[in-house]
VEXRO-157460 format. One record per residue: x, y, z of N, C-alpha, C in turn; residue in one letter. Coordinates in pm, whole numbers, plus 50000, padded with zeros to 5 digits. Atoms other than C-alpha are relative to their C-alpha. Layout:
<recs>
REC n_xx n_yy n_zz ca_xx ca_yy ca_zz c_xx c_yy c_zz res
REC X Y Z X Y Z X Y Z a
...
</recs>
This chain:
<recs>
REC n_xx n_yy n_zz ca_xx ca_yy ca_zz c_xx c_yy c_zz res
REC 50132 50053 49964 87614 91599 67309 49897 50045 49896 x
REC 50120 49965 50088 87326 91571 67064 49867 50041 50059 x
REC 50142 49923 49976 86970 91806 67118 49917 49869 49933 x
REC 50155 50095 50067 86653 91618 67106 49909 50080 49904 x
REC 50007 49956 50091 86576 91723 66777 49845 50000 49952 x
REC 50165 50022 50065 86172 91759 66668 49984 50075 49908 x
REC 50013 49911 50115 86236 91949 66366 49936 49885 49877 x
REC 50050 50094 50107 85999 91858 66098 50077 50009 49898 x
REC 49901 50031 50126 86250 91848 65814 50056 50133 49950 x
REC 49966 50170 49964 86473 91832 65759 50037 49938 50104 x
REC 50034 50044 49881 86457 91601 66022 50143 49926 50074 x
REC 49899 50106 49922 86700 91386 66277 50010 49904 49917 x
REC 49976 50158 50063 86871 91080 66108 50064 49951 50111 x
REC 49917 50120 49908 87047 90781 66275 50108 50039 50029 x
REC 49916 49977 49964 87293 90851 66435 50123 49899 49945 x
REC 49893 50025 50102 87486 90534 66273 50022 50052 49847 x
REC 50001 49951 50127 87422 90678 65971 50035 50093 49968 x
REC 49901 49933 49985 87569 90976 66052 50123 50003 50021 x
REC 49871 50060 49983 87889 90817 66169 50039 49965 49886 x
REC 49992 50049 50090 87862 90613 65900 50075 50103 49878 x
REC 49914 49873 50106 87914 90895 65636 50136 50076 50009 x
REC 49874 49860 49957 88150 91120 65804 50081 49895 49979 x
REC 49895 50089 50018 88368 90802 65823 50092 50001 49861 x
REC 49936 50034 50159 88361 90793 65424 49976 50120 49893 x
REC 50023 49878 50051 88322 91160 65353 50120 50059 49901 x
REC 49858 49979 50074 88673 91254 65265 50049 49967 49878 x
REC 49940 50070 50079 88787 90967 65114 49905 49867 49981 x
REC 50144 50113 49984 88508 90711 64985 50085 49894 49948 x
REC 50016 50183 50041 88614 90364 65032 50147 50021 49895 x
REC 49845 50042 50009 89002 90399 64917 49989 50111 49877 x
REC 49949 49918 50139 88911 90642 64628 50086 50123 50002 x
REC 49936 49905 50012 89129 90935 64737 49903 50126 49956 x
REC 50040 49866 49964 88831 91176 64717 49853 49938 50037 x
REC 50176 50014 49955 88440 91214 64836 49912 49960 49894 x
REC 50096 50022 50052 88163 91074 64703 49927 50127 49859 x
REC 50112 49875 50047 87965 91405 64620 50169 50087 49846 x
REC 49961 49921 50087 88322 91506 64412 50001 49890 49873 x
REC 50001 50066 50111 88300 91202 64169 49892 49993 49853 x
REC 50100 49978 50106 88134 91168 63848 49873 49925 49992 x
REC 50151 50087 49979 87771 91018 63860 49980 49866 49884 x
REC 49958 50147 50118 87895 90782 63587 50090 49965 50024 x
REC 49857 50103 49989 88181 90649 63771 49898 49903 50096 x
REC 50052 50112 49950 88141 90285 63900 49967 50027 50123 x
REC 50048 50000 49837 88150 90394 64284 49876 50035 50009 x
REC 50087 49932 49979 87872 90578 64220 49849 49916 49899 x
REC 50010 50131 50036 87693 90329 64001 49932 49954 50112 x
REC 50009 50098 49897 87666 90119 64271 49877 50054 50134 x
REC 50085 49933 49851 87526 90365 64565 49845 50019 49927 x
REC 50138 49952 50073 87259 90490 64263 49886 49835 50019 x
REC 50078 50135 50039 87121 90131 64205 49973 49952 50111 x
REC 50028 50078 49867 87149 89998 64546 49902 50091 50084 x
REC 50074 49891 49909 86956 90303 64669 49900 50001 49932 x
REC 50109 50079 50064 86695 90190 64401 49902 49949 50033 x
REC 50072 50116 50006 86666 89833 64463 49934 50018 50164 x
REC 50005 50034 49858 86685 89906 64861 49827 50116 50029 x
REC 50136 49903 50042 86375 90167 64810 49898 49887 50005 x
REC 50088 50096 50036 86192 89884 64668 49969 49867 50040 x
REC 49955 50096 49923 86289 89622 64846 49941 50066 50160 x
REC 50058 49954 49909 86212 89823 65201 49848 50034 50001 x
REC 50174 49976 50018 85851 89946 65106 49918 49873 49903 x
REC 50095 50096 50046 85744 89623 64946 49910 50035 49885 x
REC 50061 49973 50129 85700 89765 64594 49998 49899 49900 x
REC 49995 50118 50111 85568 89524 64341 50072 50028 49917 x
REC 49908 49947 50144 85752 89463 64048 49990 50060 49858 x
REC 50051 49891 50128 85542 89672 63780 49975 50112 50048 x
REC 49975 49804 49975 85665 90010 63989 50113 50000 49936 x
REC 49902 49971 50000 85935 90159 63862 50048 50123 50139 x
REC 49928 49923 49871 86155 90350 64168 50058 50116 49892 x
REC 49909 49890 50094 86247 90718 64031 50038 50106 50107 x
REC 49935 49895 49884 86503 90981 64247 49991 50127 49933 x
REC 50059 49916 50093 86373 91291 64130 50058 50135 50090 x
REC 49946 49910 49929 86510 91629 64225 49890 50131 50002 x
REC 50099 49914 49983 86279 91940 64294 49869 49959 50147 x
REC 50092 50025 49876 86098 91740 64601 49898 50025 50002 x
REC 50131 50049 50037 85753 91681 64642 49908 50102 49945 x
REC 50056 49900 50038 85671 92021 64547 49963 50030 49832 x
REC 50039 50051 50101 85748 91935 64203 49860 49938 49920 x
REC 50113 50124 50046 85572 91652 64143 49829 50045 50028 x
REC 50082 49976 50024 85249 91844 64241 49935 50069 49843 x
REC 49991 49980 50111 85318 91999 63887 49975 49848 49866 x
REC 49960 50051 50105 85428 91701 63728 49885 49902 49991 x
REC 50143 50113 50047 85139 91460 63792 49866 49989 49946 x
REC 50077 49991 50072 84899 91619 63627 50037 50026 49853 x
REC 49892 50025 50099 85146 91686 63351 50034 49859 49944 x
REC 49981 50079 50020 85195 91375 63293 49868 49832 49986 x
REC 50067 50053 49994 84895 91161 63387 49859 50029 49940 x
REC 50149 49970 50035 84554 91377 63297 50038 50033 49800 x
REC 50047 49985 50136 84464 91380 62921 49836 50096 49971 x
REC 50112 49914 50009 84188 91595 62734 49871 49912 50056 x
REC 50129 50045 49904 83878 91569 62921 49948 49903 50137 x
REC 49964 50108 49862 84026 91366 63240 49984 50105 50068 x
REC 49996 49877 49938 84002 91513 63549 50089 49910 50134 x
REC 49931 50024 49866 84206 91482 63909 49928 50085 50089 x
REC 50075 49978 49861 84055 91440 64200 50080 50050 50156 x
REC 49896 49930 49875 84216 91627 64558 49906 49997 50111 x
REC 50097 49978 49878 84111 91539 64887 50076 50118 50085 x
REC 49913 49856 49969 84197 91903 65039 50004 49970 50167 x
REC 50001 49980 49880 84301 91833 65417 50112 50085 50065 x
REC 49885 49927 49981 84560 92122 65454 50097 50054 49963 x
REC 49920 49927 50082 84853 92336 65349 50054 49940 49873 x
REC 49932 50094 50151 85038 92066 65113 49903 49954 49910 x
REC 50143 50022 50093 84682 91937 64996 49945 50102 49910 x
REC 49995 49874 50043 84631 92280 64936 50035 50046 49871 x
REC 49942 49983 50084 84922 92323 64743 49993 49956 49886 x
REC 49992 50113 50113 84905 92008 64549 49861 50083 49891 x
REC 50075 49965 50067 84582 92137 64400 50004 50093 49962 x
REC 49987 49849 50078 84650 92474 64303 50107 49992 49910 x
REC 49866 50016 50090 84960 92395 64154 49993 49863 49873 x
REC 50057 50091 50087 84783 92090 63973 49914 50066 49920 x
REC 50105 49926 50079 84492 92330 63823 50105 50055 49899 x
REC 49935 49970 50139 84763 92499 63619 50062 49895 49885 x
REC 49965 50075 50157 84832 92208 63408 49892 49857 50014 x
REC 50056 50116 50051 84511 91989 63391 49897 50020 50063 x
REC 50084 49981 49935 84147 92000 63500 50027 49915 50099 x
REC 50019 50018 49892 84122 91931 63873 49887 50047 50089 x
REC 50099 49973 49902 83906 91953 64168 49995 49944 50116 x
REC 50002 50046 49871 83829 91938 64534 49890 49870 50000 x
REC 50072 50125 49958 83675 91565 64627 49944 50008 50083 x
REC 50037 49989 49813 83656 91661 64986 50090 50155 50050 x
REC 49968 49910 49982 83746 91984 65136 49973 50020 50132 x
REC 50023 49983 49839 83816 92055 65496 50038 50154 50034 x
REC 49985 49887 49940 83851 92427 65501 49929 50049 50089 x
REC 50141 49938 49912 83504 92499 65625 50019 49942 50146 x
REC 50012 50071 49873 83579 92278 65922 50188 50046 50064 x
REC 49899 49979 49926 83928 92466 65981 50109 49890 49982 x
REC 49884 50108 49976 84138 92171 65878 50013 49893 50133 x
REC 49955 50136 49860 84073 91925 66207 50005 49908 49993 x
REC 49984 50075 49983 84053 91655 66047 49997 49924 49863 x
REC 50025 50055 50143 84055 91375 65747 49833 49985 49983 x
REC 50133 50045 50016 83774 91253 65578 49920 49865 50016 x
REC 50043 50140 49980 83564 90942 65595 50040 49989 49843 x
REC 50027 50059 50111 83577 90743 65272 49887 50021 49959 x
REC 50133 49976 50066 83203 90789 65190 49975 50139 49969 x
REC 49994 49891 50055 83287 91123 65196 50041 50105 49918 x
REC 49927 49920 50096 83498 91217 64904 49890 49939 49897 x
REC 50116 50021 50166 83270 91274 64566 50067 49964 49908 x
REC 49870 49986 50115 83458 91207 64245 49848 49971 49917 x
REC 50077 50015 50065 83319 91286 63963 49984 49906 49852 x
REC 49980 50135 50109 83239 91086 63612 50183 50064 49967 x
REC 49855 49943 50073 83628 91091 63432 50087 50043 50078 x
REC 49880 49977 49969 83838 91106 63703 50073 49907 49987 x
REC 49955 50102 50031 84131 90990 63638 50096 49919 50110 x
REC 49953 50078 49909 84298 90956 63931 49947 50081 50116 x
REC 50029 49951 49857 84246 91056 64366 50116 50051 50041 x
REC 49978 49968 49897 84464 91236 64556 50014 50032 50097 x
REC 50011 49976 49866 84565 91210 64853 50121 50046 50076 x
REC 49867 49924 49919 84810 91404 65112 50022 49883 50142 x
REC 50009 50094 49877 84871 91113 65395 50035 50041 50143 x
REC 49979 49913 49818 85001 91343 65667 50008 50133 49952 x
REC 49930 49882 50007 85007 91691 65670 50097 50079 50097 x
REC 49881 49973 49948 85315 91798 65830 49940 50124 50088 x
REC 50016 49869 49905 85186 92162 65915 49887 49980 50114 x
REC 50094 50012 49910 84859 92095 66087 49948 49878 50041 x
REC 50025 50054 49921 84907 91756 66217 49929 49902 49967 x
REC 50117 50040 49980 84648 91585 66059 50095 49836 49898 x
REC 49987 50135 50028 84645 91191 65940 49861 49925 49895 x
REC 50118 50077 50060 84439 91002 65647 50029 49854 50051 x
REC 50019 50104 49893 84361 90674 65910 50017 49900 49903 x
REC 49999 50137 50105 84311 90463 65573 50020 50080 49849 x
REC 49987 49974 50126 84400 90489 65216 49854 49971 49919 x
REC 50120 50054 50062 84025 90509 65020 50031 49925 49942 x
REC 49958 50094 50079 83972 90219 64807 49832 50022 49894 x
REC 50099 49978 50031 83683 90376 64573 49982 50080 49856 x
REC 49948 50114 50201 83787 90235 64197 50037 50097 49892 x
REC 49916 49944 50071 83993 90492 64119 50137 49992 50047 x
REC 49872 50028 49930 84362 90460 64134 50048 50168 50108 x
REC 50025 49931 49898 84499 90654 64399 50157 50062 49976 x
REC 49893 49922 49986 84796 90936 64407 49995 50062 50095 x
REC 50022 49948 49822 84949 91024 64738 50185 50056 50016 x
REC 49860 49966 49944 85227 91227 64857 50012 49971 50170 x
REC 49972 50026 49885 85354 91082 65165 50098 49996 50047 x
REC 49893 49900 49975 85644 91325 65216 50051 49957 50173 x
REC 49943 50007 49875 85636 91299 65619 49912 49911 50047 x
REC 50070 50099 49946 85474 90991 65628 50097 49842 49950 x
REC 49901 50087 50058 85730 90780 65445 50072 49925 50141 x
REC 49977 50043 49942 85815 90484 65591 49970 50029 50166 x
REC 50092 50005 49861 85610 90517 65895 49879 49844 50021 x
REC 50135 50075 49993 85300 90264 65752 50048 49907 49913 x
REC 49983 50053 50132 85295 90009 65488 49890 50014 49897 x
REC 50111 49977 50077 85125 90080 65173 49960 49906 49909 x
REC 50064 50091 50012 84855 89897 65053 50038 50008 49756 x
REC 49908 49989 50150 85027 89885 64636 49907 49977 49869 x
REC 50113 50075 50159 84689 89750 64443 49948 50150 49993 x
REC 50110 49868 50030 84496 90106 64517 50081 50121 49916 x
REC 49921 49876 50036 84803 90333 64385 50071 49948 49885 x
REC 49986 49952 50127 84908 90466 64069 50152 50027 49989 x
REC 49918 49921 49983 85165 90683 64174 50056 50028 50172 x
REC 49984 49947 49904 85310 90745 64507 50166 50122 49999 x
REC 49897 49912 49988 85561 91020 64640 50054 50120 50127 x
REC 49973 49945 49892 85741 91242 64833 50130 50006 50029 x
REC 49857 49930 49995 86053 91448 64960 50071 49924 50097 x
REC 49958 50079 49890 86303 91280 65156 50039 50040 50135 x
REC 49928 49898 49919 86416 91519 65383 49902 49983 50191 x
REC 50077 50016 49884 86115 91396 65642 50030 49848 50049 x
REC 49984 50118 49947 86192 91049 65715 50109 49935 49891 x
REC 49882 50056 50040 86444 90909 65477 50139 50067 49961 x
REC 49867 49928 50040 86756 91152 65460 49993 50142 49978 x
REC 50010 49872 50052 86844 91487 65353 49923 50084 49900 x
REC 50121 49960 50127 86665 91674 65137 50092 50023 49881 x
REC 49939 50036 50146 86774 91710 64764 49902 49916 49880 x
REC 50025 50103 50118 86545 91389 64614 49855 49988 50055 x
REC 50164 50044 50004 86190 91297 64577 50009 49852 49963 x
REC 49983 50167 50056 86166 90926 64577 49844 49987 49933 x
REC 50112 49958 50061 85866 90884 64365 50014 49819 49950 x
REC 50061 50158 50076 85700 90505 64269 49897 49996 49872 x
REC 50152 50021 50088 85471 90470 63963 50001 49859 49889 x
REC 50068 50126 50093 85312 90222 63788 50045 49983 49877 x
REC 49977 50039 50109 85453 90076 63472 49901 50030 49870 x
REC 50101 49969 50132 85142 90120 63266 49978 50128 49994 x
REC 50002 49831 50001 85157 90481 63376 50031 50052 49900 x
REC 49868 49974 50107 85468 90528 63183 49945 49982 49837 x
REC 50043 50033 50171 85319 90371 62857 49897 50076 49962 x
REC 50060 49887 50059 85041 90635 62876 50026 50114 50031 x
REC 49956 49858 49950 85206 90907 63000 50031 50104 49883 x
REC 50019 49925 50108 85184 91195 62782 50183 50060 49999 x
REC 49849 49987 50084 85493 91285 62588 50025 50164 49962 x
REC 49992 49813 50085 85431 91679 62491 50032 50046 50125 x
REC 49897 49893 49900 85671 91819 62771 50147 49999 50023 x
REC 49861 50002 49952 85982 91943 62854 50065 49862 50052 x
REC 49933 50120 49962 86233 91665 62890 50003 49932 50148 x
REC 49975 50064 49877 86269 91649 63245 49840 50000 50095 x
REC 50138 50006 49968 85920 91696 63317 49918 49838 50000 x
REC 50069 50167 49993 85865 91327 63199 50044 49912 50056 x
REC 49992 50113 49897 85831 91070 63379 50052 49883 49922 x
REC 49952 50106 50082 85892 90795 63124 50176 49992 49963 x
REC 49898 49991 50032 86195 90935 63045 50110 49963 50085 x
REC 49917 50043 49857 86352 90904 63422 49992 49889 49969 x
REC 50015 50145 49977 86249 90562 63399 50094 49931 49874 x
REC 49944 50075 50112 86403 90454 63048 50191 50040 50081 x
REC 49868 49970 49979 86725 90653 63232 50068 49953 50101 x
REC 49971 50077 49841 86709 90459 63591 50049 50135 50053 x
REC 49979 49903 49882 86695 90816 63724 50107 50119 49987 x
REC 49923 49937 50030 87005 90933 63567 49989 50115 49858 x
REC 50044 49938 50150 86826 91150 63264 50158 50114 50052 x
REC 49919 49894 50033 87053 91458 63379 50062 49962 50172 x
REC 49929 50016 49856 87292 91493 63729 49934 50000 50101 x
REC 50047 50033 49934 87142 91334 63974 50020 50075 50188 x
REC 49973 49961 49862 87093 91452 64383 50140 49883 50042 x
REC 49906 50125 49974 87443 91252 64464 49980 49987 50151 x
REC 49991 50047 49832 87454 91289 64842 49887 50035 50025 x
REC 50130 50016 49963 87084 91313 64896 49961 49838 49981 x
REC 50122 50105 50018 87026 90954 64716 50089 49927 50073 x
REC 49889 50095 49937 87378 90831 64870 49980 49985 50197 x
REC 50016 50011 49851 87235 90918 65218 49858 49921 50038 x
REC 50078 50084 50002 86932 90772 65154 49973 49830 49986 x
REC 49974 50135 50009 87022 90465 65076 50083 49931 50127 x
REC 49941 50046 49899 87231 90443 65400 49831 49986 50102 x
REC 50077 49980 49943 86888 90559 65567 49899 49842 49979 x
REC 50090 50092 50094 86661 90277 65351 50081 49838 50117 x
REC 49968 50107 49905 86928 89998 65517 50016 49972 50147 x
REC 50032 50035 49800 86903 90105 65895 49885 49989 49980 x
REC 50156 50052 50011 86524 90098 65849 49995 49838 49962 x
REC 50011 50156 50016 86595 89704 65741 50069 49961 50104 x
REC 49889 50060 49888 86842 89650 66018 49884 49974 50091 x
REC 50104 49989 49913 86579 89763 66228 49855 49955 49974 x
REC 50096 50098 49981 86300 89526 66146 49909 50086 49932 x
REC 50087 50009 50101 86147 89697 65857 49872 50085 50022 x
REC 50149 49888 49932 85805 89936 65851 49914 49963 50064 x
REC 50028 50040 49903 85668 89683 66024 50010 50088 50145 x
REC 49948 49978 49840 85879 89771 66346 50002 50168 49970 x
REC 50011 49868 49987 85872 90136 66204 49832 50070 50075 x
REC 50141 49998 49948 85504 90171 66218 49937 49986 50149 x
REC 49986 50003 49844 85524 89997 66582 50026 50124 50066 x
REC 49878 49899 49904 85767 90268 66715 49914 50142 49946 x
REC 50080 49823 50050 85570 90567 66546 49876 49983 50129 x
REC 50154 50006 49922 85216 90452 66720 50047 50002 50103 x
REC 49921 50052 49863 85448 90382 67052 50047 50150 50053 x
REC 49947 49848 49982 85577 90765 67024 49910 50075 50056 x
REC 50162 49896 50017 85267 90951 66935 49951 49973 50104 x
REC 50070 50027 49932 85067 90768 67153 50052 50018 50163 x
REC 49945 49944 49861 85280 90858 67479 50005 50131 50030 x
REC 50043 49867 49995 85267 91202 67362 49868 50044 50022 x
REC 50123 49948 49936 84928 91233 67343 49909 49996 50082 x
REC 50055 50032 49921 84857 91063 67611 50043 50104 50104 x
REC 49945 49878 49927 85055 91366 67793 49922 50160 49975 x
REC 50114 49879 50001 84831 91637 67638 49852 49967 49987 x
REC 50089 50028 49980 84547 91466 67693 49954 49974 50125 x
REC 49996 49995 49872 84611 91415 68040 50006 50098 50080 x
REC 49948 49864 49955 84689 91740 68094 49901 50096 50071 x
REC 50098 49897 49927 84357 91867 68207 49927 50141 49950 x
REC 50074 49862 50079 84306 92109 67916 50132 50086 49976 x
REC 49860 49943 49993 84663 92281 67991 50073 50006 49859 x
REC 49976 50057 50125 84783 92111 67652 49881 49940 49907 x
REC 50088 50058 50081 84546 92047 67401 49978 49978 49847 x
REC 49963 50004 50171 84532 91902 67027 49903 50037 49951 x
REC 50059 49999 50087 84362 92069 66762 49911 49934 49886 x
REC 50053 50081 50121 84285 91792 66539 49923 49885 50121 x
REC 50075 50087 49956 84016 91542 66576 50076 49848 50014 x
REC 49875 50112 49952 84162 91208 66738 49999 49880 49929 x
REC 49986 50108 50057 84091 90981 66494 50102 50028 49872 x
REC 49880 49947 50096 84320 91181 66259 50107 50076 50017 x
REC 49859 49994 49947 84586 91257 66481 50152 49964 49881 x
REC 49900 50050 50064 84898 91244 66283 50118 49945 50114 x
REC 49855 50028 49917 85236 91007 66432 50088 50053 49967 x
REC 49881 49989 50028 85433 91167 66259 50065 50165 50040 x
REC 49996 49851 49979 85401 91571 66345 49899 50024 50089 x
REC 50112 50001 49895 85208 91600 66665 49993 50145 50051 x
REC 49995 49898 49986 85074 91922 66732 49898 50019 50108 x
REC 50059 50006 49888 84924 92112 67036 50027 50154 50043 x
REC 50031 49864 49935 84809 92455 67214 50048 50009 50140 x
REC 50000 49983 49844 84891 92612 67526 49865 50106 50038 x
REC 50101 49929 49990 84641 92834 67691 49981 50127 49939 x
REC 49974 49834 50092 84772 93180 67534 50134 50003 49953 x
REC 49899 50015 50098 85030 93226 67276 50148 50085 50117 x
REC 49914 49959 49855 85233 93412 67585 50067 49871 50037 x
REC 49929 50097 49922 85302 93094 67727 50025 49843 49920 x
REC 49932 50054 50088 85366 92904 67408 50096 50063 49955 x
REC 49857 49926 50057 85632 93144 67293 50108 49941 50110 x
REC 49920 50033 49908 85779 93074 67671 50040 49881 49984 x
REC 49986 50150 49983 85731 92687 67652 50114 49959 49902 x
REC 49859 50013 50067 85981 92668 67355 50104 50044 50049 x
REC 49898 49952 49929 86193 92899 67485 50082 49901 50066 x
REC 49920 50082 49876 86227 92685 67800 50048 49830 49942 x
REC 49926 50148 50058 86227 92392 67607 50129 49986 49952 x
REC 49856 50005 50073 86506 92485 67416 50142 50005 50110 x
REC 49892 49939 49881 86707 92552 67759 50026 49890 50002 x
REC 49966 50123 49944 86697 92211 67801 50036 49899 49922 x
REC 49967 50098 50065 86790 92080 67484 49884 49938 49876 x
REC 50152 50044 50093 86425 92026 67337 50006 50085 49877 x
REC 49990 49914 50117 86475 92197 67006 49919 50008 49827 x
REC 50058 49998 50179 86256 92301 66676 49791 49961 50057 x
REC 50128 50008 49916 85943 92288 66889 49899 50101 49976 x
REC 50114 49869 50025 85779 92616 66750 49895 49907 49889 x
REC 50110 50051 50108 85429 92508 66546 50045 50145 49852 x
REC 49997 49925 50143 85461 92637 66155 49940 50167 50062 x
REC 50033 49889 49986 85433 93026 66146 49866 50015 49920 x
REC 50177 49990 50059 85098 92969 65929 49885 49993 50122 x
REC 50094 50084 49878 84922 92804 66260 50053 50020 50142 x
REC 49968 49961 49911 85163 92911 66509 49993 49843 50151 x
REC 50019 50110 49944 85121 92679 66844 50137 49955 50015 x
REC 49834 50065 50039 85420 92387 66884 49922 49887 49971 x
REC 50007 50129 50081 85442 92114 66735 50158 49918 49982 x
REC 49870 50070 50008 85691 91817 66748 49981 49866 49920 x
REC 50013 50094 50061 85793 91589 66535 50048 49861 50016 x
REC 49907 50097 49955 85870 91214 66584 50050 49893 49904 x
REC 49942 50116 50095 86021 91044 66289 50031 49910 50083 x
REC 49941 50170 49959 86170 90724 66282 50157 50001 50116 x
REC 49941 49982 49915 86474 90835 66406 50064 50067 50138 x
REC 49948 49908 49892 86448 91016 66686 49934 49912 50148 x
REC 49993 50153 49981 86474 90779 66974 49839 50053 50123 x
REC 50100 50030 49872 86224 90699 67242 50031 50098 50098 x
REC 49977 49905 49901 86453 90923 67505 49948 50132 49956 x
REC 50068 49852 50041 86341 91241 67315 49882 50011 50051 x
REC 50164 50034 49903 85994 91163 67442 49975 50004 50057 x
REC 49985 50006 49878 86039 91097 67721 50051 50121 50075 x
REC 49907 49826 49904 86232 91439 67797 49896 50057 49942 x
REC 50125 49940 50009 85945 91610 67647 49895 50002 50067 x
REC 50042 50042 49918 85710 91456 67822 50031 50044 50165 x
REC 49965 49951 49871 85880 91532 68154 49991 50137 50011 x
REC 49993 49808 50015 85942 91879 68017 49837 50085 50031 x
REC 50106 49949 49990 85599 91955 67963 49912 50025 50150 x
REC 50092 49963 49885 85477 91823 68308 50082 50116 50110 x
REC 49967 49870 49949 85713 92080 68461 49995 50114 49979 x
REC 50037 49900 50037 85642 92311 68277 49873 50069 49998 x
REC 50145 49984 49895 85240 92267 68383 50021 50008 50105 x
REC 50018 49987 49837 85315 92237 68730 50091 50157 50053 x
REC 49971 49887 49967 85481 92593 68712 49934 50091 49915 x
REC 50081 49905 50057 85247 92782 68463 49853 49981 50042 x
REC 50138 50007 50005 84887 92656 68544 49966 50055 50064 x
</recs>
């Protein structure tokens, strides 16, 4: 029997997609050994690389002047590499700061390129995104970023700004949840390990004209142009990170696409928080409700006493990975794509028994 899994990443996958693999783990498809032991330049493999590509690009409705790149080091990287690659002398990058990864992205961007906060939500404790009228940018930026969910504290940017700078966004545990709007962005990115597969790969989109100005004075694997002239293969690629992803990429089409993902996220969330919002105060969310995140829903009990218990008991029952980040403490659950509707629903139940014997 499988636990109702709310671990933010890495997270629950499909359950056919788990079948799926184990089926062809051993022996892939008549070759007499596994996938992960073949060479990344044999044809079987070939095949899974490219199709896990096109199916990338093809699922998120990427125009055809992105290139798709599977990048290894996960999104943590790429806070390095995009200023590395994109800012030139006297450019600057812009960071809308709404939380730990926002955080990150910018501190770890200042060491290789002038940067700066646009918008900054420390003073306000992190509760919430920003409006659009409220990020500054100054003359010479060259590009915006943005963090689209933050995983640890919950929070949600409601809209992508559109304010005539191109726009860079890691949307790590937001992937495949929304559809993105493809004229405002530059660059998008993010680890897979939160909504499309295991962890191992950073699926990362950028713009074609990127590439042609992308600066050239770095370490080989540092560039971006270079992935792209290599289709991904510059050096040994994540094999069973991009090979599981690509199984992940075609149940998300089976299943009617980010369309019907997007549906089923707002359909989750919104039953959850209609449970700690109902609650009478008992349960209550931190973040302001117009920047609720669907994808990592987070929430207080009255004293950390009887949040330590509430996991506990949760876990008795199967509810598992329910503790909030040790930065922020609290719980917090997560509801990717694949984790079904019944998980919810047992939460949900869980909780109101679990008010009607602590309040």
């Amino acid at each position: 029997m499988r636990v109702h899994n709310f671990s933010a990443g890495p997270c629950t996958l499909p359950v056919e997609v788990l079948e799926e693999a184990q089926a062809e783990f051993v022996d892939y498809r008549g070759a007499g050994m596994s996938l992960i032991e073949m060479s990344h330049r044999s044809k079987a493999y070939d095949e899974v690389h490219h199709q896990a590509m096109r199916k990338a690009a093809e699922v998120f409705g990427a125009p055809d002047d992105f290139e798709v790149l599977l990048l290894g080091g996960g999104a943590t990287l790429q806070f390095a590499m995009i200023p590395m690659n994109l800012l030139k002398q006297s450019e600057l990058g812009a960071y809308v700061d709404t939380g730990a990864w926002a955080t990150r992205a910018v501190e770890d961007g200042g060491y290789h390129g002038d940067v700066y906060r646009a918008w900054d939500g420390r003073d306000e404790g992190y509760r919430r995104a920003p409006r659009p009228e409220e990020v500054a940018l100054q003359p010479n930026t060259r590009y915006l970023h943005v963090t689209a969910n933050e995983t640890i504290g919950g929070i949600r940017l409601p809209e992508f700004p559109d304010l005539g700078v191109p726009l860079v966004a890691d949307l790590s545990s937001e992937y495949m949840s929304r559809p993105i709007p493809w004229d405002r962005f530059d660059l998008v990115y993010g680890g897979a390990q939160k909504n499309l597969g295991p962890a191992g790969v950073a699926l990362t989109f950028v713009r074609r004209s990127v590439l042609e100005t992308a600066n050239r004075e770095l370490a080989a694997y540092l560039r971006y142009d270079l992935h792209a002239a290599k289709d991904s293969m510059f050096n040994t690629p994540p094999v069973f990170a991009i090979y599981m992803m690509g199984k992940v990429l075609g149940w998300v089409e089976s299943e009617g696409g980010l369309q019907e993902m997007q549906r089923r996220a707002e359909a989750k969330a919104g039953r959850l928080y209609a449970a700690i919002d109902g609650s009478g105060g008992f349960y209550r969310s931190p973040v302001e409700q117009d920047s609720r995140s669907l994808m990592n829903v987070v929430f207080r009990l009255p004293t950390e006493d009887l949040e330590r218990d509430f996991v506990a008991a949760a876990a008795d029952r199967d509810l598992v990975n329910l503790k909030g980040h040790r930065s922020v403490g609290g719980v917090r659950a997560s509801l990717y794509n694949a984790l079904p509707n019944e998980s919810v629903e047992a939460l949900v139940g869980f909780m109101e028994d679990f008010q009607a014997a602590n309040a």
